[in-house]
C-alpha positions as a Python dict, from the first residue, in 0.01 Angstrom:
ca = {
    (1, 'X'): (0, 0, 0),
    (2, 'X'): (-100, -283, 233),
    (3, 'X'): (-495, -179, 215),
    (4, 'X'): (-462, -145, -183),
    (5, 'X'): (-265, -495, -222),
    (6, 'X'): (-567, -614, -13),
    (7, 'X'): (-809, -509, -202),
    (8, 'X'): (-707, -627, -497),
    (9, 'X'): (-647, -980, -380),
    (10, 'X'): (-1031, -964, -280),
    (11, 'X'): (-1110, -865, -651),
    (12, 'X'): (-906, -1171, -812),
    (13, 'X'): (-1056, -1416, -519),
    (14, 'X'): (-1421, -1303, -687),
    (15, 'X'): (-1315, -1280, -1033),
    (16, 'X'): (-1226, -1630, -1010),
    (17, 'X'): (-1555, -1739, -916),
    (18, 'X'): (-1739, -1631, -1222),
    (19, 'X'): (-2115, -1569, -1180),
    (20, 'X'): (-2392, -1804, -1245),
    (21, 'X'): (-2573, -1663, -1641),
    (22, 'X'): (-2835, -1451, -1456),
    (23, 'X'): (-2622, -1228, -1246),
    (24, 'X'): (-2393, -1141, -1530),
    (25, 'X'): (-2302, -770, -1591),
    (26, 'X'): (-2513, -792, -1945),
    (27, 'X'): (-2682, -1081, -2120),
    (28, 'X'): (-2835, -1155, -2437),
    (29, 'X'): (-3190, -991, -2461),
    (30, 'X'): (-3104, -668, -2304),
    (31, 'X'): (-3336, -384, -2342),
    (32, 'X'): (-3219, -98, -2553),
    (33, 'X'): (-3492, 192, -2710),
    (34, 'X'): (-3293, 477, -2556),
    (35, 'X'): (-3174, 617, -2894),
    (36, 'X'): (-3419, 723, -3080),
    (37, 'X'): (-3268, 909, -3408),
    (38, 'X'): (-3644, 941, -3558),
    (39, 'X'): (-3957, 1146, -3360),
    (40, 'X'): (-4244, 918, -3348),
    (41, 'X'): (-4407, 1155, -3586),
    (42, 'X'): (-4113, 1052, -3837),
    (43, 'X'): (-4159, 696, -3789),
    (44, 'X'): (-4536, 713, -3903),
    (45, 'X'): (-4407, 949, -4171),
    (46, 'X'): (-4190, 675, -4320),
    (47, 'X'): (-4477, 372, -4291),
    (48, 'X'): (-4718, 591, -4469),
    (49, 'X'): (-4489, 639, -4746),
    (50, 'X'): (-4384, 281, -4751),
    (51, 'X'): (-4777, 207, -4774),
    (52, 'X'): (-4827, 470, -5026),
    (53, 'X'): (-4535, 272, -5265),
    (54, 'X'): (-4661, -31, -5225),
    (55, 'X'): (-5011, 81, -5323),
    (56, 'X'): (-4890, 315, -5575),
    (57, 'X'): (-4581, 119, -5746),
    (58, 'X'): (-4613, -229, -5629),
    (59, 'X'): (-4370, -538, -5665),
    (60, 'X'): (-4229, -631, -5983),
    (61, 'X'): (-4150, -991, -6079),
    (62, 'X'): (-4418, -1131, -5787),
    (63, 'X'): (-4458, -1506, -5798),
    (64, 'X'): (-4759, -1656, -5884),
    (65, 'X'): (-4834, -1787, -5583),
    (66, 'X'): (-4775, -1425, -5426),
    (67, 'X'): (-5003, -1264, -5701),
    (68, 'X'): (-5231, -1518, -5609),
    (69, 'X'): (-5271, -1470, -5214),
    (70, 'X'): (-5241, -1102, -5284),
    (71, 'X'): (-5496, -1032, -5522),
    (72, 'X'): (-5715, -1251, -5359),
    (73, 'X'): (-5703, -989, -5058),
    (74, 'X'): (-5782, -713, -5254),
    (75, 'X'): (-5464, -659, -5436),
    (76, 'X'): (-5404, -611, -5799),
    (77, 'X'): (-5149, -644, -6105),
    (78, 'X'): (-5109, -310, -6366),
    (79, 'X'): (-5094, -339, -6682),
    (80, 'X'): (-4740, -295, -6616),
    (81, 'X'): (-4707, -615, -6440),
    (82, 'X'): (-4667, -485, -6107),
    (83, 'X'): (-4876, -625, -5807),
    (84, 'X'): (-5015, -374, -5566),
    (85, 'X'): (-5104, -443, -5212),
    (86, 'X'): (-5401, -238, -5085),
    (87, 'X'): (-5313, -7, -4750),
    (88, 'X'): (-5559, -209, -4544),
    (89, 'X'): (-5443, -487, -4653),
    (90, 'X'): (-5079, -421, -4550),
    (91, 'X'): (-5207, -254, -4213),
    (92, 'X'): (-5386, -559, -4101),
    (93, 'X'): (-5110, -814, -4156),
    (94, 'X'): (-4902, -605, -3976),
    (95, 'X'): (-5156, -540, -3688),
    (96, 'X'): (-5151, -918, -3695),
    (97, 'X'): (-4813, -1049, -3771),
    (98, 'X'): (-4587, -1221, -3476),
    (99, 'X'): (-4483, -1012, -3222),
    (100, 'X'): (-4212, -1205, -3042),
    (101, 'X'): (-4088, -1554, -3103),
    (102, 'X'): (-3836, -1799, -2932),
    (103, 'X'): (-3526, -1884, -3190),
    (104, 'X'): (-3389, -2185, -2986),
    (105, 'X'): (-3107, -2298, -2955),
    (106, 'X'): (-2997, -2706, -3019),
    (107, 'X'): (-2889, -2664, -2692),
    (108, 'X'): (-3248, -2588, -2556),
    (109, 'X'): (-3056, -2373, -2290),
    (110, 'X'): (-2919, -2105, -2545),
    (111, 'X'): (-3214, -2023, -2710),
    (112, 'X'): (-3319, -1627, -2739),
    (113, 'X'): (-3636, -1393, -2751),
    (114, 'X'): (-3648, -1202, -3065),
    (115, 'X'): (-3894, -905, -3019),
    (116, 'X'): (-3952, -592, -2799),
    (117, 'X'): (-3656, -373, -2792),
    (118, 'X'): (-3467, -691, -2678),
    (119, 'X'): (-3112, -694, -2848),
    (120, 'X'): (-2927, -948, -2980),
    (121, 'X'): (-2571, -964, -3167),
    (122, 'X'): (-2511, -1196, -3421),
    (123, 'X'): (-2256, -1284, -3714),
    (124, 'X'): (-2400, -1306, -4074),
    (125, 'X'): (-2273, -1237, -4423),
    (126, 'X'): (-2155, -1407, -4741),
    (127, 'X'): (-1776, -1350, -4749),
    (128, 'X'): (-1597, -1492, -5000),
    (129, 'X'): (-1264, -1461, -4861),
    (130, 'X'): (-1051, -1500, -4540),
    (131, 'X'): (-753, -1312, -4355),
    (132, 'X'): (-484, -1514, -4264),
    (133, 'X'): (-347, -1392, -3987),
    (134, 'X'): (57, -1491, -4076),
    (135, 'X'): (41, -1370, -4393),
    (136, 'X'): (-205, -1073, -4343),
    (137, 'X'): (-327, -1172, -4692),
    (138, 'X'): (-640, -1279, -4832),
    (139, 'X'): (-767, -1583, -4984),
    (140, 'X'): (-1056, -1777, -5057),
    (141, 'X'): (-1357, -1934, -4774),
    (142, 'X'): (-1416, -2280, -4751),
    (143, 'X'): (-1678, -2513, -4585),
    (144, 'X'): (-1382, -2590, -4319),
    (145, 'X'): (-1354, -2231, -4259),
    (146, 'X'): (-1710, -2154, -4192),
    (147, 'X'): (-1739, -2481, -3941),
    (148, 'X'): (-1374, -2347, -3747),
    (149, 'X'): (-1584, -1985, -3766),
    (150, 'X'): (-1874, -2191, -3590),
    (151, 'X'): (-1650, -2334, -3326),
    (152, 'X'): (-1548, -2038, -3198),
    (153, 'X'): (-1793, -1825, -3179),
    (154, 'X'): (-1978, -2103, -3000),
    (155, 'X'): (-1719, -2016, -2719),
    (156, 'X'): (-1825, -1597, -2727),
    (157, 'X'): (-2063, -1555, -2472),
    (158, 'X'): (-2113, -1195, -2641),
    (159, 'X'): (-2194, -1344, -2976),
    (160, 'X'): (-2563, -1505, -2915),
    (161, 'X'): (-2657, -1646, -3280),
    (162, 'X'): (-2453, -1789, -3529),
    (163, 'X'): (-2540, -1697, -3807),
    (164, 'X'): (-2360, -1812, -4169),
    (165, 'X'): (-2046, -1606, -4250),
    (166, 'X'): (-1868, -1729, -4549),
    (167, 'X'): (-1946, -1933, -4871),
    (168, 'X'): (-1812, -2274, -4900),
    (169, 'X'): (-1619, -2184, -5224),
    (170, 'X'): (-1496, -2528, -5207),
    (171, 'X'): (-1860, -2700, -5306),
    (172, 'X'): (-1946, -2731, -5632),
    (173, 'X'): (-2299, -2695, -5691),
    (174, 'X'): (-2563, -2437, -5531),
    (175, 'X'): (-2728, -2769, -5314),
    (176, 'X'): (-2396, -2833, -5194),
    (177, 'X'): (-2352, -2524, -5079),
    (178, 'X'): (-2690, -2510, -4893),
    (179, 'X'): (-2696, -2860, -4738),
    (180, 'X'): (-2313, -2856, -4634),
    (181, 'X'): (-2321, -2476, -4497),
    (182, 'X'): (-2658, -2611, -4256),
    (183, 'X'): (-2478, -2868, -4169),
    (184, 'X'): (-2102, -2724, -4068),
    (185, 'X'): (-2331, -2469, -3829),
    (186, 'X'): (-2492, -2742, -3719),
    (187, 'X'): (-2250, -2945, -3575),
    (188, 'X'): (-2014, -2613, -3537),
    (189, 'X'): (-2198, -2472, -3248),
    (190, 'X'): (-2537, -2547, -3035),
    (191, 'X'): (-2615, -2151, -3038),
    (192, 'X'): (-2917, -2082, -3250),
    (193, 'X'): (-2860, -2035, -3602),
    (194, 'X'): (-2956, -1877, -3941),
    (195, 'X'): (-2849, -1954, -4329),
    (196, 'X'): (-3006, -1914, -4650),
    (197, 'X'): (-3100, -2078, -4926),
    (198, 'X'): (-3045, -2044, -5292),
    (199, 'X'): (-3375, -2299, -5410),
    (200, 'X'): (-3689, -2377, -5257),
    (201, 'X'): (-3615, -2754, -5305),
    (202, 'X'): (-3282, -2678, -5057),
    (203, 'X'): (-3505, -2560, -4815),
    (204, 'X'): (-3710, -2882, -4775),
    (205, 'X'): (-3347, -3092, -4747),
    (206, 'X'): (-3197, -2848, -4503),
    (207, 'X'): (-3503, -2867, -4266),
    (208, 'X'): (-3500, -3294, -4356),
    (209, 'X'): (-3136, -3261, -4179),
    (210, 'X'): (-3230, -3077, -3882),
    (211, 'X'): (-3521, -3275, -3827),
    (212, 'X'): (-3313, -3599, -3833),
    (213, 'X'): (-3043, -3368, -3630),
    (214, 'X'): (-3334, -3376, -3378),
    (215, 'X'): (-3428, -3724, -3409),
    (216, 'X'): (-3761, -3739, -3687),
    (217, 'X'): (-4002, -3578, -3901),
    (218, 'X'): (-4143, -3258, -3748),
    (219, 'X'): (-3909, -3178, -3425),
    (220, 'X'): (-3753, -2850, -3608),
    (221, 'X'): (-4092, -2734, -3665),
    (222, 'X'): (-4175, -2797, -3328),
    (223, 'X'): (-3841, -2669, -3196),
    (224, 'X'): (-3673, -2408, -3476),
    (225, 'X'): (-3306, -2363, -3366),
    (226, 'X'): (-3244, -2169, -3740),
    (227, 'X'): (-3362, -1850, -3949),
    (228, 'X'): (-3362, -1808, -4267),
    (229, 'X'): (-3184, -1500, -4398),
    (230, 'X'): (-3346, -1458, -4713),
    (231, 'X'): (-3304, -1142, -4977),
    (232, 'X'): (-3622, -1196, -5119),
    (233, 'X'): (-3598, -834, -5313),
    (234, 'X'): (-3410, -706, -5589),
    (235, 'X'): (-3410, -334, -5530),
    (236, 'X'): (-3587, -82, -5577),
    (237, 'X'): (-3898, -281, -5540),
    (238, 'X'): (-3883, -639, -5725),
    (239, 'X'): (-3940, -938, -5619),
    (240, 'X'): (-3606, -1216, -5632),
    (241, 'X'): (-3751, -1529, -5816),
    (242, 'X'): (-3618, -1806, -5660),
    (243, 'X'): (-3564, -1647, -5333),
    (244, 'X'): (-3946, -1564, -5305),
    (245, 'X'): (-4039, -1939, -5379),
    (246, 'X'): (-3794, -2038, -5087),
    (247, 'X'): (-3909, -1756, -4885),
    (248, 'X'): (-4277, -1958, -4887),
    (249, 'X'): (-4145, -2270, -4849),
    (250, 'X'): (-3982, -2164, -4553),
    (251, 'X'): (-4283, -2007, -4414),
    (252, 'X'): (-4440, -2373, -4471),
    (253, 'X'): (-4178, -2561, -4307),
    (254, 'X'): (-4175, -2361, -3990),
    (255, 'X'): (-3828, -2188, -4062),
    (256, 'X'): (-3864, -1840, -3915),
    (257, 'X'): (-3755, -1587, -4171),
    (258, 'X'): (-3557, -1275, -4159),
    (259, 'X'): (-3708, -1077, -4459),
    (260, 'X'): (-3415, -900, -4629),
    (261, 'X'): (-3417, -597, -4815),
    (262, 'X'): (-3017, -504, -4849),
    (263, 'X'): (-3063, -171, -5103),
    (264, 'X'): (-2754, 49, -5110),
    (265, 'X'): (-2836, 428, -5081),
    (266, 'X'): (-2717, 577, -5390),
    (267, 'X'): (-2715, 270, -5614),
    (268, 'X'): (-3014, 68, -5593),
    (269, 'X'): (-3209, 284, -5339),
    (270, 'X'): (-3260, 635, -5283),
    (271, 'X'): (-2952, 898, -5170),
    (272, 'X'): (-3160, 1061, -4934),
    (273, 'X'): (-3106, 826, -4590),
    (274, 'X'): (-3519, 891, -4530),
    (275, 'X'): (-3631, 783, -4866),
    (276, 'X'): (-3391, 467, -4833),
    (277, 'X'): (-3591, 388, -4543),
    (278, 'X'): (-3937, 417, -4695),
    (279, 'X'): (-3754, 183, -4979),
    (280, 'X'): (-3645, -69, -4760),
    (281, 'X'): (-3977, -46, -4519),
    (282, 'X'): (-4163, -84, -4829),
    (283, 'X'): (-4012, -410, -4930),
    (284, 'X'): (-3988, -563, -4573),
    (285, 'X'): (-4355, -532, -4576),
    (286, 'X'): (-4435, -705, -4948),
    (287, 'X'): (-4234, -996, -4780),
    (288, 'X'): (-4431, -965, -4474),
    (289, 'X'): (-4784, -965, -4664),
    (290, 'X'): (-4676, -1258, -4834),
    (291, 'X'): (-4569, -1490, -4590),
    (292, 'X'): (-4869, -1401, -4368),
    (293, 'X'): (-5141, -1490, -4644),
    (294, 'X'): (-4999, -1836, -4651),
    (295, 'X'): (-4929, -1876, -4315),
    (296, 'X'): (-5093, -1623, -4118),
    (297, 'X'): (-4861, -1526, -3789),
    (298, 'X'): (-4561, -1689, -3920),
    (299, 'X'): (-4221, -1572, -3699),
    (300, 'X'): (-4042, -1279, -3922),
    (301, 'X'): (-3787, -1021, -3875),
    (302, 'X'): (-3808, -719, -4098),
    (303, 'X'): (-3432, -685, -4173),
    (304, 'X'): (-3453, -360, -4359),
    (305, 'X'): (-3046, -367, -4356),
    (306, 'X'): (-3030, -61, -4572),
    (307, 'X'): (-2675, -3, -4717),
    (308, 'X'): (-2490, 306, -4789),
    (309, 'X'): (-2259, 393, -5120),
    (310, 'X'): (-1953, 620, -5116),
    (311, 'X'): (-2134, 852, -5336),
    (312, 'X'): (-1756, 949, -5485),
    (313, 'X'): (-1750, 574, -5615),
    (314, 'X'): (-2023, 374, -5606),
    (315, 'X'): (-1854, 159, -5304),
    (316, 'X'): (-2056, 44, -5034),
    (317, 'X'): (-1915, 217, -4722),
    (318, 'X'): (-2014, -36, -4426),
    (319, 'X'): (-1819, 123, -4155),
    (320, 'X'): (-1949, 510, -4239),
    (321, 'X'): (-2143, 719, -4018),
    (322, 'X'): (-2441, 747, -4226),
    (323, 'X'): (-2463, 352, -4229),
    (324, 'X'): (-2490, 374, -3873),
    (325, 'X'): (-2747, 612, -3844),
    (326, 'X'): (-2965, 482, -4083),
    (327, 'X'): (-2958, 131, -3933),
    (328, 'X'): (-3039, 263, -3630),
    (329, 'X'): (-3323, 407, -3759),
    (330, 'X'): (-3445, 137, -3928),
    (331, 'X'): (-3471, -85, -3636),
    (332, 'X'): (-3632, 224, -3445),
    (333, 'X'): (-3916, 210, -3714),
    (334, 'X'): (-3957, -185, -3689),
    (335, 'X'): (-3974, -153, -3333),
    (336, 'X'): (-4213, 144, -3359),
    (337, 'X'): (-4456, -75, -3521),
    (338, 'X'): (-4436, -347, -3302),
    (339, 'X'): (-4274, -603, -3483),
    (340, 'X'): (-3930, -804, -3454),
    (341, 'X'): (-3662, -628, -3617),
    (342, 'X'): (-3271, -666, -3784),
    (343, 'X'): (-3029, -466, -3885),
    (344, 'X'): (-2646, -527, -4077),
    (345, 'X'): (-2404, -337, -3807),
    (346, 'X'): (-2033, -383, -3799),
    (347, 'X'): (-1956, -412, -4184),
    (348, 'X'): (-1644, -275, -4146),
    (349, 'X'): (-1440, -110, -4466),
    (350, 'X'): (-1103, -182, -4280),
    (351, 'X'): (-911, -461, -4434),
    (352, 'X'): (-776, -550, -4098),
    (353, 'X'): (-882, -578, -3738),
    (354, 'X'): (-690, -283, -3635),
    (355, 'X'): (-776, 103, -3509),
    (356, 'X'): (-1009, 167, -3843),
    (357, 'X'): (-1218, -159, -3750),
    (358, 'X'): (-1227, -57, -3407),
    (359, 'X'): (-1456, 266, -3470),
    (360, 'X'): (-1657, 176, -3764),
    (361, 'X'): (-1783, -142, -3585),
    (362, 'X'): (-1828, 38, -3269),
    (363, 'X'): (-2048, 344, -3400),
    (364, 'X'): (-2283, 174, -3593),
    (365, 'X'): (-2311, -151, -3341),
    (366, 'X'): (-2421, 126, -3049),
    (367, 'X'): (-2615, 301, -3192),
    (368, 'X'): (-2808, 6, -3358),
    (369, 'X'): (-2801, -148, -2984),
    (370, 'X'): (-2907, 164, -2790),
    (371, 'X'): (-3194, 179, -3081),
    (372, 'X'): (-3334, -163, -2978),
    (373, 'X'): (-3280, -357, -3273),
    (374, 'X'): (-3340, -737, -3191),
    (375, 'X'): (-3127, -906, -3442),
    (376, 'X'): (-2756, -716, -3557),
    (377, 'X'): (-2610, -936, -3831),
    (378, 'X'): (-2260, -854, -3903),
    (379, 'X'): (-2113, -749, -3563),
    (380, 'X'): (-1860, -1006, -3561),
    (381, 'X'): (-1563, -1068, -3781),
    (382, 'X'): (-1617, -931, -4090),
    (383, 'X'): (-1394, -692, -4279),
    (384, 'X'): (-1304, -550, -4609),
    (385, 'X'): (-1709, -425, -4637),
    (386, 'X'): (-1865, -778, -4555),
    (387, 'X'): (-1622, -893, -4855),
    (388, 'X'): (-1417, -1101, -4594),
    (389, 'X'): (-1419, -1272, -4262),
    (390, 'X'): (-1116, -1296, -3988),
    (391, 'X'): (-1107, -1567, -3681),
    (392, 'X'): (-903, -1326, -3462),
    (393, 'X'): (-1152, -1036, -3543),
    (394, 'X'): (-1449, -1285, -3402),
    (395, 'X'): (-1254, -1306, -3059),
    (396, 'X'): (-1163, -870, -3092),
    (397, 'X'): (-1529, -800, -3150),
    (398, 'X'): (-1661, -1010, -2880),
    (399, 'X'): (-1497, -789, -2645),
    (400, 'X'): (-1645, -513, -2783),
    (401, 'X'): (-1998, -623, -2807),
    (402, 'X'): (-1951, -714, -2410),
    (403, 'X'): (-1888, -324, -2393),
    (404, 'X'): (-2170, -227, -2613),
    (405, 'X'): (-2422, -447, -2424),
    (406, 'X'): (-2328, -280, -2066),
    (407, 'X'): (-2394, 61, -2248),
    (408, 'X'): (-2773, -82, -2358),
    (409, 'X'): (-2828, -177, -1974),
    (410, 'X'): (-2749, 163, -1863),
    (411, 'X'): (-2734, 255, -1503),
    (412, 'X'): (-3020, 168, -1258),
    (413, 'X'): (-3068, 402, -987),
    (414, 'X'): (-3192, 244, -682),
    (415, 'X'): (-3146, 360, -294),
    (416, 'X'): (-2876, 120, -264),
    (417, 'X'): (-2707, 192, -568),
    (418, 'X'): (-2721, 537, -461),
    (419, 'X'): (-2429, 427, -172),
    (420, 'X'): (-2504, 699, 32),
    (421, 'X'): (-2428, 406, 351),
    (422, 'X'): (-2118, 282, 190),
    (423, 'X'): (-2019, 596, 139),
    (424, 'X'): (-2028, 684, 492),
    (425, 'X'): (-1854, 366, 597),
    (426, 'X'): (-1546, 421, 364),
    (427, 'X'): (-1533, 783, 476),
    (428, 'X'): (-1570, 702, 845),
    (429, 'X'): (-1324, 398, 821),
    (430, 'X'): (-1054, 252, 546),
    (431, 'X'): (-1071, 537, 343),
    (432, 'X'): (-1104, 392, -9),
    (433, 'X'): (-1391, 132, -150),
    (434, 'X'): (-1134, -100, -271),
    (435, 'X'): (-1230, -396, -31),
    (436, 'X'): (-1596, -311, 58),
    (437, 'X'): (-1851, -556, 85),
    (438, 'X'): (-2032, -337, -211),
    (439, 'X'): (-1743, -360, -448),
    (440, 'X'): (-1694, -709, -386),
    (441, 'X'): (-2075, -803, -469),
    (442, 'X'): (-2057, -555, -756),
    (443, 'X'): (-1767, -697, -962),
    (444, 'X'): (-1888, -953, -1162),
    (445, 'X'): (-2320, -853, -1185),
    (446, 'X'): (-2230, -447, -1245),
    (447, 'X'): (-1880, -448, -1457),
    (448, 'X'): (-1779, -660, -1759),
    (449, 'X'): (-1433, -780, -1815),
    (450, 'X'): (-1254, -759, -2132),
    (451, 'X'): (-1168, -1198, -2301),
    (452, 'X'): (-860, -1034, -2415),
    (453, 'X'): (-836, -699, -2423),
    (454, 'X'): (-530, -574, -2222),
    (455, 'X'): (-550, -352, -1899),
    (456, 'X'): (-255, -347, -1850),
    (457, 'X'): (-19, -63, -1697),
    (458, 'X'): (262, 13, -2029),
    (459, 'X'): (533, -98, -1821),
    (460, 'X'): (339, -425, -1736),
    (461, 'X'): (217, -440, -2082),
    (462, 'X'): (577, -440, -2225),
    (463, 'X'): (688, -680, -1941),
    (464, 'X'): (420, -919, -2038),
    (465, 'X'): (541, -936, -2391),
    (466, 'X'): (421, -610, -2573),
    (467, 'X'): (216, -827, -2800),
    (468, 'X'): (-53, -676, -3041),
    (469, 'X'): (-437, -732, -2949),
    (470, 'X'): (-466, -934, -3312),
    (471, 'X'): (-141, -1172, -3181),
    (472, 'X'): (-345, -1230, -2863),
    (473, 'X'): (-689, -1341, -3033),
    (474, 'X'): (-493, -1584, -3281),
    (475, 'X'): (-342, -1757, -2978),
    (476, 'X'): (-726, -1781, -2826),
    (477, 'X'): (-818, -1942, -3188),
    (478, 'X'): (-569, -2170, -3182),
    (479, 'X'): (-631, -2301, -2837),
    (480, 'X'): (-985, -2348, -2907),
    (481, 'X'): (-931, -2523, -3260),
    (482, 'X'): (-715, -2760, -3054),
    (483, 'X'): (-980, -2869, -2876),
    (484, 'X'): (-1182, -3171, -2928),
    (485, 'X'): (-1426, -3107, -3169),
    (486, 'X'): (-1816, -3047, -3065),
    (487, 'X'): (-1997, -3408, -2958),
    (488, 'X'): (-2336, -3236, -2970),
    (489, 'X'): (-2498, -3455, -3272),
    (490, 'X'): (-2602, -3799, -3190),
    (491, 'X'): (-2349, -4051, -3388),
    (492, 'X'): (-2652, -4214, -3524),
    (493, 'X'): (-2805, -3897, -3672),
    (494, 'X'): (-2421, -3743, -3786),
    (495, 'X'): (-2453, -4127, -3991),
    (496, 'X'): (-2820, -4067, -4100),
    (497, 'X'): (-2735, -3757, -4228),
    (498, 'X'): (-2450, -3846, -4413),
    (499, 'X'): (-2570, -4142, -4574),
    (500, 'X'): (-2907, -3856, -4700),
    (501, 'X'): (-2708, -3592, -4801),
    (502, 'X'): (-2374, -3485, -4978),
    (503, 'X'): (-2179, -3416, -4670),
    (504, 'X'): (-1816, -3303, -4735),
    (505, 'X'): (-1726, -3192, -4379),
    (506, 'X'): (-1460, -3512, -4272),
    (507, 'X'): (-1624, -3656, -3920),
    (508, 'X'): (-1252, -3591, -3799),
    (509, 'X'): (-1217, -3240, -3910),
}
């Protein structure tokens, strides 16, 4: 009992010197690839048929501009009013489109790669509604919920982009909604970002406000710290009016985009998960064409996000098996032709963060993760089918995604992992590894350690309280509410900002 007691004072002595960012268990960027649900084979299979749509069937409801930059590439509009885009044409944009791009951070030091097979978790959604946690009832999002959402996932190290989760219900027009919801992420968290837009003009203010976030004209072009999340389709195959003008404004001001196709198998795409994919491919590219003709190697993630229905009802079912399959392969057949990819994992139909939550969010995170996807929107706090957002589920799903990150990095064999010499020493002395110099060095770099999640023996468990994991997280929200609120933004630019734009977030919130 001695040796064990011993051991496990060694274990809380390291624990409580945390390790510097690079010698963590798992950090953001980690390589996944391993899964592969599709044969390579397959993946051509479903870019030839995404080619063969968009040469066949087109885009409905292109801009002009896009008509214009297409057709002067070879492209052409039917009679039916449908724009085409030639096979060579779509093969050499993507042959030529961005491969990998920085999204920084404001804090320069939390900025990520997007591209490869590296991974990257991030929140996302439009929720329209919050859990209270007291009441276990819903009710509706506000522009103070979205910047106390900010503030605490800037305190997730397993959360590495914030990206919008709820609409400001509270603000009354769509530029309020746009200008404010930039701004509460802004001064919410220094992690990189992402919104969206609902006007081209928006786009031009919101990237005004960073730029004077960053001190004058040009600096977020020179140093983009947000994507755009843009649905620029209607599905099957049309083009969204206003959200195609924005999507080429954003292109223009330097925004990086993440192209969004969103169909629902069943509803507005095909039941059959492959033909959802060619859908979804198909559109991704239109966007991609488009944004390349006007500014050729502009930073994009195809974000094929391809939704499933409960074919008994029409309901989207975000926590089902098939929507974690098909994500996964969607990001496999980004990756597979070399470009950055995204994918909407974690959309959990559970209304709460309990047991149901738990294994919806956790299949279809993995298996997006182990497939390499770069970007996965919606792993964090959302419930009720994106419909609604929980604090306490942000802090629950952290945890997780620490676990689903160490499953990406695998194990790496080595001669010294092997520990054929430390195994020798424990058999030929103490008898156990419990204090060895290899478990001590190994703690923090090989295991990761739940923020909440309880270890605990039951009888410690029910000494300690009994308390639920939910009751936990709200006490972590509350302490970090309670905190002073971020500093990050200059005075004089939170004041230049204010006096441009329609800010409704109180300085003193």
């Amino acid at each position: 009992m001695a040796r064990r007691a011993g051991g496990r004072a060694a274990r809380v002595a390291m624990r409580e010197a945390p390790p510097t960012a690079e010698a963590r268990a798992v950090w953001p960027g980690m390589v996944g690839g391993a899964y592969r649900p599709l044969s390579d084979g397959q993946c051509d299979d479903v870019f030839e048929a995404a080619l063969g749509l968009l040469a066949e069937l087109g885009m409905g409801q292109a801009t002009p501009e896009i008509i214009e930059a297409v057709t002067a590439h070879g492209g052409h509009m039917g009679d039916d009013d449908r724009l085409r885009f030639p096979a060579d044409l779509v093969r050499r944009v993507v042959d030529g489109a961005c491969r990998d791009f920085t999204l920084h951070g404001f804090d320069p030091d939390r900025g990520v790669e997007i591209g490869g097979n590296r991974v990257h978790f991030c929140t996302s959604g439009a929720a329209v509604m919050m859990l209270d946690h007291r009441t276990k009832q819903f009710r509706p999002s506000t522009l103070a919920d979205l910047y106390d959402v900010a503030r605490v996932v800037d305190t997730l190290d397993n959360i590495h982009v914030f990206v919008r989760t709820v609409v400001a219900r509270d603000m009354d027009t769509a530029r309020e909604v746009d200008v404010n919801t930039a701004f509460a992420s802004l001064v919410g968290t220094t992690k990189p970002l992402g919104t969206s837009m609902f006007h081209p003009d928006h786009v031009h203010e919101v990237v005004d406000l960073f730029d004077m976030a960053l001190g004058g004209e040009g600096e977020f072009a020179r140093r983009p710290f947000c994507i755009a999340n843009n649905t620029f389709v209607v599905p099957p195959l049309r083009f969204a009016e206003e959200s195609a003008l924005s999507l080429i404004e954003q292109a223009r001001r330097g925004m990086p985009i993440n192209l969004l196709s969103a169909g629902q198998a069943g509803a507005t795409s095909p039941a059959a998960l492959a033909g959802s994919l060619v859908q979804a491919l198909a559109e991704c590219l239109a966007g991609l064409v488009a944004v390349n003709l006007v500014v050729p190697g502009h930073p994009c993630v195809l974000g094929m996000w391809p939704f499933v229905s409960d074919l008994r009802t029409g309901a989207m079912s975000g926590g089902s098996g098939e929507e974690a399959v098909i994500n996964a392969a969607a990001a496999q057949v980004v990756n597979h032709l070399g470009l950055p990819s995204g994918v909407a994992a974690g959309m959990a139909d559970a209304k709460l963060p309990d047991n149901q939550a738990g294994h919806e969010k956790a299949n279809a995170i993995t298996l997006a993760a182990n497939a390499g996807a770069n970007m996965i929107n919606e792993s964090a706090g959302m419930l009720a089918s994106i419909m609604a957002c929980s604090l306490e589920a942000l802090v629950i799903d952290n945890d997780m995604l620490g676990a689903i990150n160490r499953t990406v990095r695998g194990i790496e064999i080595t001669p010294e992992s092997l520990s054929t010499q430390a195994i020798a020493e424990v058999v030929q002395g103490e008898g156990h590894f419990l204090g060895h110099p290899q478990t001590l060095s190994l703690m923090q770099t090989e295991y990761v350690y739940p923020l909440i999640g309880n270890r605990l023996s039951p009888d410690d468990w029910v000494d300690a309280g009994a308390r639920a994991m939910e009751d936990v997280a709200h006490d972590y929200v509350t302490e970090v509410l309670a905190r002073p609120r971020p500093q990050h933004l200059p005075p004089e630019a939170d004041a230049r900002i204010r006096q441009a734009f329609p800010i409704h977030l109180h300085p003193l919130h």
